[in-house]
N, C-alpha and C positions, 0 to 999 in steps of 0.2 A: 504494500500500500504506500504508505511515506508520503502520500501527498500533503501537501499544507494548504492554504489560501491564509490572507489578512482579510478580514472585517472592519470595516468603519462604522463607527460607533457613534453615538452623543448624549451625552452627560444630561441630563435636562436639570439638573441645578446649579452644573457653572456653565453648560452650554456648547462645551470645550469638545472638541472632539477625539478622539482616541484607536486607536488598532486594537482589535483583537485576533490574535493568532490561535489557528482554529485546524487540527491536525486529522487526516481523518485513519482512525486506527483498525478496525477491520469495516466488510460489506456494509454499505449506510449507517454506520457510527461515525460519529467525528466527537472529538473533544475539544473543548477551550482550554489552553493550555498559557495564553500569557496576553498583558494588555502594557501597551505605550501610549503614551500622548503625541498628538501627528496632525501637521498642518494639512489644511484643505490641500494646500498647494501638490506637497507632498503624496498624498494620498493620490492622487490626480494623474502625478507622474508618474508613482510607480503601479498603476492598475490596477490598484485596491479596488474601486468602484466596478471592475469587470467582475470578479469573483464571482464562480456559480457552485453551490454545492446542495446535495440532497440526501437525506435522511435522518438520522437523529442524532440531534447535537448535546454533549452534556459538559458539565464543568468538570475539569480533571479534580483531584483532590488538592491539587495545589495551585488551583487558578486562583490568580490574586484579586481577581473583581477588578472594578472601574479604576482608574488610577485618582480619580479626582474624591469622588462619595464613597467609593470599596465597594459598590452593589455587587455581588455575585450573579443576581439575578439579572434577565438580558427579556429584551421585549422586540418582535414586531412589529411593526404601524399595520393594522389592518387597512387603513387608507394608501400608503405611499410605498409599504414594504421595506422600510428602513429599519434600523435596529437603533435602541437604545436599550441602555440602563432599567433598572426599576426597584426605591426602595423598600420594595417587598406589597404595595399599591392596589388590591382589584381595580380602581377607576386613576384613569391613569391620561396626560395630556401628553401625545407624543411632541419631542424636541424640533423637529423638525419639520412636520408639515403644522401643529396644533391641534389636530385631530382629537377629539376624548375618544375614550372609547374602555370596552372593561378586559382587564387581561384573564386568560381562560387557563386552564393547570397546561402540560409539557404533552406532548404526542410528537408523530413524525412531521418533520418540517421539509421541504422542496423552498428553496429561495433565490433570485440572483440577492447576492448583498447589496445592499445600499448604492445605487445606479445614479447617476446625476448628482453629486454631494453638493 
């Protein structure tokens, strides 16, 4: 296996955005395995926003969460399909389009990451 992709990410209480490095470890598993902080710019150039992966993603045991709030927990936009943060939330405003909406328990996910930062 040994593939990796980064995820772009966004903090919705400093707004900041961040990498999450996301490894995938056997058939449709992947785990979250590390997060940095990372300019739009950056992100942009090195093709974070292309990122496609599917099946089930979990946090390793020693994923360190958000770098900014520590949230371990990671969310969806049901609107726009971006990822953020979440600190622990059912009713939750996504960071980046503002969308409300209610976060639902973990299952299989299919997603491009975060398209257009």
């Amino acid at each position: 296996m040994n593939e990796t992709v980064i995820a772009i990410c966004k903090c919705p209480e400093t707004k900041r955005l961040y990498g999450i490095r996301i490894e995938n470890v056997s058939e449709n598993r992947w785990e979250m395995t590390w997060t940095f902080p990372i300019k739009e710019e950056t992100a942009k150039r090195e093709g974070y926003d292309q990122a496609v992966i599917g099946g089930l993603v979990y946090a390793s045991a020693n994923f360190p969460g958000c770098p900014y709030c520590q949230s371990k927990k990671m969310t969806i936009c049901s609107q726009c399909g971006k990822l953020f943060c979440n600190i622990g939330e059912n009713n939750v405003i996504c960071p980046w389009c503002e969308a409300a909406q209610k976060v639902r328990g973990g299952g299989k996910v299919s997603f491009r990451i975060c398209s257009d930062i």
